[in-house]
Every structure is written in structure tokens, then in C-alpha cells.
C-alpha positions in Angstrom: 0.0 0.0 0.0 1.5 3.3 -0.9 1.0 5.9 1.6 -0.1 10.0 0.5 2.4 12.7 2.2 -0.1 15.1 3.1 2.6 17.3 4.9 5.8 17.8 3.7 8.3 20.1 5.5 11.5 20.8 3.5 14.5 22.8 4.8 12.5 25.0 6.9 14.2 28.0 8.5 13.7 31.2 10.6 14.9 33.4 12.8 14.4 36.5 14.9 17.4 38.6 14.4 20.4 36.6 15.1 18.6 33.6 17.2 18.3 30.7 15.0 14.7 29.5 16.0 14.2 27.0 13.6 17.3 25.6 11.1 17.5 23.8 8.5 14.2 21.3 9.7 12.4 18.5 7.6 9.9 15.7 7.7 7.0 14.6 6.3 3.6 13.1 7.5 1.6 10.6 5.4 -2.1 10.4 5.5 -3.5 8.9 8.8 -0.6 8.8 10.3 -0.6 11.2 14.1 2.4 12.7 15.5 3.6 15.2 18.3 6.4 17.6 18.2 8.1 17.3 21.5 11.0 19.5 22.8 12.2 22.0 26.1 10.7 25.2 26.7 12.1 27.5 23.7 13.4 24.4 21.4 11.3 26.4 18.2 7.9 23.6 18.5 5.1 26.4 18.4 7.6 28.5 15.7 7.3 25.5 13.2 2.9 25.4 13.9 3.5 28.7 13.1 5.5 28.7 9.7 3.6 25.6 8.6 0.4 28.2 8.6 2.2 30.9 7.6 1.6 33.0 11.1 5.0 33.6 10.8 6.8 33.9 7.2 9.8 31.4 7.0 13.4 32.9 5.7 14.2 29.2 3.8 12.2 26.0 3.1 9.0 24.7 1.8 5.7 23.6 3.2 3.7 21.6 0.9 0.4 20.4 1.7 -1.4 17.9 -0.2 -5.1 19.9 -0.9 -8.8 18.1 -1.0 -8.2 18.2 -5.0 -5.1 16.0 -4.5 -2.6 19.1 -5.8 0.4 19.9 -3.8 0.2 23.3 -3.0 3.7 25.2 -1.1 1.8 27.0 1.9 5.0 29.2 2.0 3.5 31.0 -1.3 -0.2 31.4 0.6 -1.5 33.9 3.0 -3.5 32.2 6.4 -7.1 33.0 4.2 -6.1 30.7 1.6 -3.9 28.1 3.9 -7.7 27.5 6.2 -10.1 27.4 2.7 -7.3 24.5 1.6 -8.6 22.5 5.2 -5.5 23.1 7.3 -6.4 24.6 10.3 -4.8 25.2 14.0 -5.6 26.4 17.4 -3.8 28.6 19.8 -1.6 27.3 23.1 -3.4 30.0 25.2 -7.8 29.9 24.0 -9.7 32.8 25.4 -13.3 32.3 24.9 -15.5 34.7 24.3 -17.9 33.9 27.5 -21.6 36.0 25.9 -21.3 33.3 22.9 -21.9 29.9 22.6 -19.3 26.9 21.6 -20.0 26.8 18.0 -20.0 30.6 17.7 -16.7 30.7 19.5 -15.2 27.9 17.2 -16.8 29.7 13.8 -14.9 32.7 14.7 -11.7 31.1 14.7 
């Protein structure tokens, strides 16, 4: 059986000012598979969430995404808008609800 990349990380860099927060990083992730990205306080784990969808612009590397169509699209070449219509989505480490609406309305925000 031969497995889909969905995700494909490819010599992904950045940094802030001279403080390498993420060098030179790749890996892929097929379709069903799960994993975690484990490391210290610091180690650059939040910094790669955020270049895969493009919160952050990375100085080197690609980010290619396998869309619903089955085309591999670089995510490095989209803005956010475009990265969440293609069905790659995240959260935030620190959720503030908004307490006046309900559940659904706080998640259709997002």
C-alpha cells in the first residue's frame, strides 16, 4: 500500500534577528498517520505550527500540503485565508473564549 504525504516540511528556517529559531528542519507526515512535536521550553515547537500556517513567514524552506483536489500546493506562497479554505487549520496554546457566545460561535470565529 503506498501511503499520500499530506505534509511535507522541506529545509524550513527562521529566525528572529540573530537567534536561529528554527534551522534547517524536515519531515513529512503521510495520510492517517498522528504525531507530536516534542522538545524543552524555547526548542522552536510552536515556531514550526506557526511557519507551517504561515503565522510567521519562514526565511528558507517549503511547506507543501497535499489539498482536497489532490494538488500539492507550497503553503510558503499562501496567505493564512487561503492556507484554512485548503482545510489546514490550527488552534492557539493559550484559548480565550468569548464567555456572551456559545461553543459553535466561538469555534466559527476562529
Amino acid at each position: 500500500m503506498s501511503l499520500t504525504q499530506t505534509l511535507k516540511v522541506e529545509n524550513l528556517s527562521i529566525a528572529f534577528g540573530g537567534l536561529k529559531a528554527v534551522d534547517d528542519l524536515s519531515f513529512h507526515i503521510n495520510e492517517g498517520e498522528i504525531y507530536g512535536l516534542i522538545g524543552p521550553y524555547g526548542a522552536g515547537k510552536t515556531t514550526v505550527f506557526n511557519c507551517i500556517t504561515q503565522f510567521y513567514k519562514p526565511n528558507n524552506g517549503k511547506v507543501i500540503f497535499k489539498s482536497i483536489k489532490n494538488e500539492d500546493v507550497n503553503l510558503v506562497e499562501k496567505n493564512t485565508h487561503d492556507i484554512i479554505r485548503l482545510g489546514l487549520v490550527r488552534t492557539f496554546q493559550n484559548v480565550e473564549l468569548i464567555q456572551d457566545l456559545s461553543l459553535l460561535e466561538n469555534l466559527l470565529i476562529g
